[in-house]
C-alpha positions as CSV (number, residue, x, y, z in Angstrom):
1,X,182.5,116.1,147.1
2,X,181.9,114.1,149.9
3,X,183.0,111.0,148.4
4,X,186.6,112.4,147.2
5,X,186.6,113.3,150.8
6,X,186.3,109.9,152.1
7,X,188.3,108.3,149.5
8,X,190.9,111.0,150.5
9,X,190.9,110.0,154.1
10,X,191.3,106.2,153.7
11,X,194.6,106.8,152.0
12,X,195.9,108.8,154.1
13,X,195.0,106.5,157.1
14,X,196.3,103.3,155.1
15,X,199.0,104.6,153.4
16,X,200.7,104.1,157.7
17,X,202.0,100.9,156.4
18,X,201.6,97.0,156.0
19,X,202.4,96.7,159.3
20,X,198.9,97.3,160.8
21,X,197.2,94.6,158.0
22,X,196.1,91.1,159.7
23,X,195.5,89.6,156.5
24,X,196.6,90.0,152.8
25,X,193.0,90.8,151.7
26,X,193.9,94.1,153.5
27,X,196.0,95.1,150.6
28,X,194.1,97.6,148.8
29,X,192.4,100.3,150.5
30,X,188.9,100.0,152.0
31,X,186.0,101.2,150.1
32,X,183.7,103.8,152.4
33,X,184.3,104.8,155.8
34,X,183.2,101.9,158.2
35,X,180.6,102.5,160.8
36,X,180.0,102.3,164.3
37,X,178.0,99.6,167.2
38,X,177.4,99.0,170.1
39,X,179.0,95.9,171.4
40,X,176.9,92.8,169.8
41,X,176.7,89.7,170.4
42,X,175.6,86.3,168.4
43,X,175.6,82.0,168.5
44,X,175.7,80.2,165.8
45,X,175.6,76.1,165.0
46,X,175.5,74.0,162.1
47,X,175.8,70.6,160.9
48,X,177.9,68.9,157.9
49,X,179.9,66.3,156.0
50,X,183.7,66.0,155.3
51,X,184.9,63.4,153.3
52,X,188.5,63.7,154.4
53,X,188.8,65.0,158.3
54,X,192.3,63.9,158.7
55,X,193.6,66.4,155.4
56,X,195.5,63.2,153.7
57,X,196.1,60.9,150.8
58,X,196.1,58.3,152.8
59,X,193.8,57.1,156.4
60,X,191.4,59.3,154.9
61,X,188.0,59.3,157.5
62,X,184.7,60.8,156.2
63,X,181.9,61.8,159.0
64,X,179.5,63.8,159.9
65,X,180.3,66.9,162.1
66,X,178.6,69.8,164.4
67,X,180.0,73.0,164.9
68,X,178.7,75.4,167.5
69,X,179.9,78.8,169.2
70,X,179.1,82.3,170.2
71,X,180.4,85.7,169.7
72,X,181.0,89.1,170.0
73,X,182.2,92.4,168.0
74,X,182.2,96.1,169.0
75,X,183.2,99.2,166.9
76,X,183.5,102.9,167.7
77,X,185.4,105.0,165.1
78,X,183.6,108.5,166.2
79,X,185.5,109.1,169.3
80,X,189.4,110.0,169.3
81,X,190.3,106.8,170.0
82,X,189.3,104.3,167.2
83,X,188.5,100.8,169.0
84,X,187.2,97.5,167.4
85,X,187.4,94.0,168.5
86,X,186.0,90.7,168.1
87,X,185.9,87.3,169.9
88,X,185.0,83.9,169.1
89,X,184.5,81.1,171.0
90,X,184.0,77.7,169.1
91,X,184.0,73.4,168.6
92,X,183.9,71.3,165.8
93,X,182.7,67.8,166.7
94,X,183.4,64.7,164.6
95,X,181.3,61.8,164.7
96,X,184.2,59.9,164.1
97,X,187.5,59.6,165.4
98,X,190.7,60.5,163.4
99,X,193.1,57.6,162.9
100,X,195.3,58.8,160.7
101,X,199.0,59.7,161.6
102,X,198.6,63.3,160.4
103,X,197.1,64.3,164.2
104,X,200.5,62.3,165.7
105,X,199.3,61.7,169.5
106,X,196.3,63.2,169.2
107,X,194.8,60.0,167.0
108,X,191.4,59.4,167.8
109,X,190.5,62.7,168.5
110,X,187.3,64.0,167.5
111,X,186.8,67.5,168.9
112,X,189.0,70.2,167.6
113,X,189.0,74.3,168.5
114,X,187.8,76.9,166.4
115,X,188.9,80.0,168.9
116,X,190.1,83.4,167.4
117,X,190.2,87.2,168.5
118,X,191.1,90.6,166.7
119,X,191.5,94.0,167.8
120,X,192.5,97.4,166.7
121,X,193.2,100.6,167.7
122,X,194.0,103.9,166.6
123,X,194.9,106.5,168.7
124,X,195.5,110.4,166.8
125,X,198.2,112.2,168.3
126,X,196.9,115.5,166.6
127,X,196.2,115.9,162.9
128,X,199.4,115.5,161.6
129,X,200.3,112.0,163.4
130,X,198.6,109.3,164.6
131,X,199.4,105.1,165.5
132,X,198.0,102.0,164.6
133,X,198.2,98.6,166.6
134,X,196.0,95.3,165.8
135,X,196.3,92.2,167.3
136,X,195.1,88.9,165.5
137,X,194.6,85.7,167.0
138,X,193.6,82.4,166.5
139,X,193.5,78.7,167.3
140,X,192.0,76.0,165.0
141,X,192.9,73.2,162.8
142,X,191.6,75.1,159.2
143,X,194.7,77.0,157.7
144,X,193.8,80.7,156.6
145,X,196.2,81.2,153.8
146,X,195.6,84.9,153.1
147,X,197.8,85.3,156.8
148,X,200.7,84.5,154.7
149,X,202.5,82.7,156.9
150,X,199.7,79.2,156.6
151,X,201.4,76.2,154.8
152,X,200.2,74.5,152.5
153,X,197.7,72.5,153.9
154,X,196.0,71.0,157.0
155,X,198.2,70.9,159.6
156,X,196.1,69.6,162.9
157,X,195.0,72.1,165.2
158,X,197.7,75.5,165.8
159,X,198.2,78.5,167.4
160,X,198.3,81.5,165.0
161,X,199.2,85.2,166.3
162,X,200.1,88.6,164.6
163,X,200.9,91.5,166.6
164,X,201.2,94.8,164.6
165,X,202.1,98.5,164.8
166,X,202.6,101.5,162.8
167,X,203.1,105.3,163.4
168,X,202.1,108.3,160.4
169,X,203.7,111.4,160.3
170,X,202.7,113.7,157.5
171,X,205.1,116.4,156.9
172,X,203.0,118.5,154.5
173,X,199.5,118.3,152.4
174,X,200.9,115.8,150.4
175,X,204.0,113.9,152.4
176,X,204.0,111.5,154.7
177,X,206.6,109.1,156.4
178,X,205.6,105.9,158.6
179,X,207.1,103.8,160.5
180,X,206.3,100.1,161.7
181,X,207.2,96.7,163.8
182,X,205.0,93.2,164.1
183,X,205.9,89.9,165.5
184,X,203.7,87.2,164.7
185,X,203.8,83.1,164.5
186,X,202.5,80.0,164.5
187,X,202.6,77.3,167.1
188,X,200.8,73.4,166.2
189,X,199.9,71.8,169.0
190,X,200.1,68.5,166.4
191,X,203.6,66.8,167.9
192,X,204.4,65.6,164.1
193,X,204.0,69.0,162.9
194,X,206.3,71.3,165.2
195,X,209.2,70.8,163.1
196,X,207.5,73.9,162.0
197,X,206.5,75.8,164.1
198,X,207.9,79.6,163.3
199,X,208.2,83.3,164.4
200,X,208.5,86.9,162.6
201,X,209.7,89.8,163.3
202,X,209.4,93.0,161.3
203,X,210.9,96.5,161.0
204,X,209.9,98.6,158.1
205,X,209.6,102.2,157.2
206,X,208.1,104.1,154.0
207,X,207.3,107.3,153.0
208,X,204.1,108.1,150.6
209,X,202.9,110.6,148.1
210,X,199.3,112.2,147.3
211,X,199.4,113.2,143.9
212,X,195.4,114.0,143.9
213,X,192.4,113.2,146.0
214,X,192.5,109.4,144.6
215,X,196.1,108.2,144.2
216,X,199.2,108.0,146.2
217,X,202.4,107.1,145.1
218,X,204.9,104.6,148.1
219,X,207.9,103.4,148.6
220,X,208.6,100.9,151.6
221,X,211.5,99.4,153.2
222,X,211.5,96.4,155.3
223,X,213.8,93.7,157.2
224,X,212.1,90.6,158.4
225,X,213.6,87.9,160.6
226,X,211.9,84.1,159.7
227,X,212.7,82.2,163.1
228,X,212.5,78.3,163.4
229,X,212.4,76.1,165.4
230,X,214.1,73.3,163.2
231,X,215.5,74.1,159.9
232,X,217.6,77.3,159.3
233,X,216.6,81.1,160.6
234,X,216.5,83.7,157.4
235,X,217.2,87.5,157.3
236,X,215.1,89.5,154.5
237,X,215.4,92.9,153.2
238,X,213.0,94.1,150.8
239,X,211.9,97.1,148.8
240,X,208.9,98.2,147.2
241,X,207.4,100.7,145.3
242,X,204.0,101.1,144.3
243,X,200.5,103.4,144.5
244,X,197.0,103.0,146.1
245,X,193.9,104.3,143.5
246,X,190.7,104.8,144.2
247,X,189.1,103.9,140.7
248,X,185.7,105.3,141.2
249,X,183.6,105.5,144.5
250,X,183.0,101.9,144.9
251,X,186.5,100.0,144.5
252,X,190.0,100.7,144.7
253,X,193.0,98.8,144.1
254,X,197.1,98.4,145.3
255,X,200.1,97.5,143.3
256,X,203.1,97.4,144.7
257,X,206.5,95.8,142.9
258,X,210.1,95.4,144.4
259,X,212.7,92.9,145.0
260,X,213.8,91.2,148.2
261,X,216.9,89.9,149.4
262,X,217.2,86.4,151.9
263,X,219.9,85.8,153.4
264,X,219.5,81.6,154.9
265,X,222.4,79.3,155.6
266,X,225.6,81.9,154.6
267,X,223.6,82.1,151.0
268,X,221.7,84.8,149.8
269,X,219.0,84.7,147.0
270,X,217.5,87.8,144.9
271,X,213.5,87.7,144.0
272,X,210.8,89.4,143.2
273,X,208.3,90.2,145.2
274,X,204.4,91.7,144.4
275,X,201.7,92.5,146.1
276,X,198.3,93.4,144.3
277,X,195.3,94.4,145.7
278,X,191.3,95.1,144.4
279,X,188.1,95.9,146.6
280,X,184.7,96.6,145.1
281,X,181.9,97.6,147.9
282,X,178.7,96.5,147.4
283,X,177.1,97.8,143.6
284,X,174.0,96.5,142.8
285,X,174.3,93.9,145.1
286,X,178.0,92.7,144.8
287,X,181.0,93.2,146.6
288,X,184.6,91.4,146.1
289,X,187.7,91.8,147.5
290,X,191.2,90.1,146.3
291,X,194.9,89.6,146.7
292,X,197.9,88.4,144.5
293,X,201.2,88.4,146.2
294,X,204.9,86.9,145.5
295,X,207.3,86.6,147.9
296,X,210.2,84.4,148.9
297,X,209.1,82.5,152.2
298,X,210.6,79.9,154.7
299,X,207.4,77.9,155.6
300,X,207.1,74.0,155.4
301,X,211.0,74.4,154.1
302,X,212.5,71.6,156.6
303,X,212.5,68.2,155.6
304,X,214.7,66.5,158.2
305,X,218.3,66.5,160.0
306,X,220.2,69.0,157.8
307,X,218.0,68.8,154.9
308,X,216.4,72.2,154.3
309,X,215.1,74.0,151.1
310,X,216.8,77.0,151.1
311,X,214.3,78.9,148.8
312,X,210.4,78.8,148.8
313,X,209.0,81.0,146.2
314,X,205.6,81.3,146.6
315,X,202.7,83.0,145.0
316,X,199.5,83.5,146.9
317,X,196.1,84.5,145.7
318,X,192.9,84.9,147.0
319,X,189.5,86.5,146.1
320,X,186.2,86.7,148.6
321,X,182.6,88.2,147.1
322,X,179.1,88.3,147.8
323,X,176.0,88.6,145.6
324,X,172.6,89.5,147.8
325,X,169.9,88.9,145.0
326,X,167.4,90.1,147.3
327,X,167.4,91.9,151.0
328,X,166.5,88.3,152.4
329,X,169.2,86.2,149.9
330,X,172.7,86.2,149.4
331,X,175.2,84.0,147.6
332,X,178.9,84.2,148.8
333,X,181.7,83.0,146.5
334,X,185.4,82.6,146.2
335,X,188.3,80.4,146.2
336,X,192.1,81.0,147.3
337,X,195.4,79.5,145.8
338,X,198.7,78.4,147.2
339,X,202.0,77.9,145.0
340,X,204.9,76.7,146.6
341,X,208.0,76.5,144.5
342,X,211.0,75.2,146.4
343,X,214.5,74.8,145.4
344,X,218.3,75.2,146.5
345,X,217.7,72.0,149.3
346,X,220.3,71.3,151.1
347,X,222.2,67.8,149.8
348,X,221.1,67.8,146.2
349,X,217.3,67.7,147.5
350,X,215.4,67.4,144.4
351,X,213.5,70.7,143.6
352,X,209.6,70.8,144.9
353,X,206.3,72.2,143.5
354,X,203.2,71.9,145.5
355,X,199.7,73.7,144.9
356,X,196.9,73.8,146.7
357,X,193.8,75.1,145.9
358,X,190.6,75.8,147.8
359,X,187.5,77.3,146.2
360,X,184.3,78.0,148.2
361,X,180.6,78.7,147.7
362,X,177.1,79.2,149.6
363,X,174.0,81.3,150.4
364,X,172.6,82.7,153.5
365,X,168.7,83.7,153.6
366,X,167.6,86.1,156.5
367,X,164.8,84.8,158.4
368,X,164.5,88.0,160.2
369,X,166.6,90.8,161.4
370,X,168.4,88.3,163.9
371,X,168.1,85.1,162.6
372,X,170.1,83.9,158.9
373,X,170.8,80.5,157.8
374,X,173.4,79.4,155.6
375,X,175.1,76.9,153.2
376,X,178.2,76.1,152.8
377,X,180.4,73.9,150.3
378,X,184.4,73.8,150.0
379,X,186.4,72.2,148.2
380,X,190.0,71.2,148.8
381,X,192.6,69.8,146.7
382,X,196.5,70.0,147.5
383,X,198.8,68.5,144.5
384,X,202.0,67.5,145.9
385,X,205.3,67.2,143.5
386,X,205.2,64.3,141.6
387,X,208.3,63.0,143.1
388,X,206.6,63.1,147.1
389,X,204.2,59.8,146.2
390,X,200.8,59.6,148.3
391,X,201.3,63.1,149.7
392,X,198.2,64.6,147.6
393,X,194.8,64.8,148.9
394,X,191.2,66.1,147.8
395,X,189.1,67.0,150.3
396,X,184.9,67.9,150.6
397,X,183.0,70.1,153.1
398,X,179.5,70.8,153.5
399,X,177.1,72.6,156.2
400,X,174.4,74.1,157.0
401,X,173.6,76.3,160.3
402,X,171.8,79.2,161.5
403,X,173.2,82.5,163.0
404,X,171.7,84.2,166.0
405,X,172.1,87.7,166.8
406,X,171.6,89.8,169.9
């Protein structure tokens, strides 16, 4: 009983819309009700290898790097007003300097940022309504592609913001409507880079269906407005229809299937567009949660004066687990994937294909309540079209570091 009850809660709470996710592996509904703490606080450092700092094919620079920086989370979901935030404050130091052209004017450099910051809130009107705002932001050279709006590979340090809101009304036991806005972007700091530099904003509105304790049927509706800074703005409408299941009381998944409309450049294209998500909580010591989503996007589309790609399908996936073997050893595990398929350039621009793919693996092994180290290796590879010569790179990261909490 009391797990229907839970699972019966979480939908109803995250069936307000995509509005309040920060990142796509927020797709499917959470698993269990999360839990409270006090405000916390932690520093961590470590110490590795990349073979390729400066992210290319060619001027490629191996060293040796440090990485320190301190944090702090807090979480209270037992009062009326649902609060949780996190800060980080961080460096990464090279040992040696970038001197490829990939960092523009910044060649040479050999610190970069790693700074980000989340918060959410959710505030109940009474029990039939309530609102949902998070804020995401973040400023480091290391692209997070499950943001959806990352490109396709290292782009030198930028400034990456989401801003997101959403109000439930539930008109009966069973019926609800929301309604939801978010502007987000990204800003690189990189002067070779700006060309794409970008903004969002969203409208959308949905209304949902609880068929039983552990489904709900939706339908969403959704205008987005891609704004650039070079290259041509695009308009997007988009409809969806889908359903969130729990599938027992540790996982649950999200499919949703529509088609979207982009209006760029007085042309308008028709695709699909899919979003599919899966979370398993921790079962006998694993946990995993994953994404799968298709959508037509407008990122890394301008390729000089008046030559644009005017369509940039892309398919993004991306799955995260953990294994803990033992209360003091854990293995984490992953990797995500990037497919950008572009087309309709402007000027007969030939049509492009880029992957990139990223898979990830390491172990952390508690010392004591406070104290965990970790490893860490990641692998990189971004295959350019064939037709874009010495534009591919491969690219290897290792660490290790400890954690400190207090």
């Amino acid at each position: 009983m009391k797990s229907s009850f839970i699972v019966r809660a979480l939908l109803a709470v995250l069936c307000a819309g995509s509005a309040g996710a920060i990142s796509l592996y927020d797709t499917a509904p959470m698993v269990g009700l999360p839990q409270s703490h006090t405000a916390r606080y932690g520093a961590y450092a470590s110490v590795g290898y990349d073979s390729n700092m400066n992210a290319t094919h060619s001027d490629q620079t191996s060293s040796p790097f440090v990485r320190a920086g301190v944090d702090a989370s807090f979480a209270d979901y037992e009062s009326v007003d649902k609060i949780t935030y996190r800060l980080n404050l961080g460096m990464t130091h090279y040992l040696e300097s970038s001197n490829s052209r990939s960092y523009g004017s910044n060649s040479g450099k050999q610190s970069f940022a790693d700074l980000g910051a989340t918060a959410t809130l959710v505030h109940a009107f009474n029990s039939r309504s309530s609102y949902m705002a998070s804020l995401n932001l973040t400023y480091s050279p290391e692209p997070d592609y499950s943001t959806g709006i990352s490109a396709a590979r290292r782009q030198g340090e930028c400034f990456n913001w989401a801003f997101n809101n959403s109000y439930n009304q539930s008109i009966d036991s069973r019926w609800s409507w929301n309604v939801n806005a978010a502007y987000s972007g990204l800003l690189y700091s990189e002067t070779e880079y700006q060309s794409d530099d970008r903004q969002y904003f969203t409208l959308g509105a949905g209304l949902s269906y609880r068929a039983s304790e552990v489904l709900s049927y939706k339908v969403n509706f959704s205008y987005k407005n891609d704004r650039r800074d070079y290259g041509y703005n695009s308009d997007n409408m988009t409809l969806m229809f889908g359903f969130d299941r729990a599938l027992d009381p540790l996982s649950s998944c999200s499919v949703s299937v529509g088609v979207q409309q982009k209006y760029i450049h007085n042309e308008s294209f028709l695709s699909p567009n899919i979003r599919l998500g899966y979370n398993r909580k921790a079962a006998e010591g694993f946990s995993v949660n994953s994404y799968a989503v298709l959508s037509n996007e407008n990122v890394d589309t301008y390729r000089g004066a008046n030559l644009n790609y005017l369509s940039d399908l892309t398919l993004r996936v991306g799955v995260d687990g953990v294994y803990t073997l033992s209360p003091d050893v854990s293995f984490t595990f992953g990797i995500s994937v990037l497919r950008a398929q572009y087309s309709k350039g402007t000027y007969r621009m030939e049509d492009e294909t880029n992957l990139t793919y990223r898979p990830h693996v390491g172990m952390n092994y508690k010392f004591s309540e406070k104290l965990t180290g970790n490893i860490r290796y990641q692998y990189t590879f971004y295959d350019a079209d064939k037709h874009r010569t010495n534009a591919d790179y491969s690219r290897h990261v290792i660490s290790t570091g400890i954690n400190y909490t207090f």
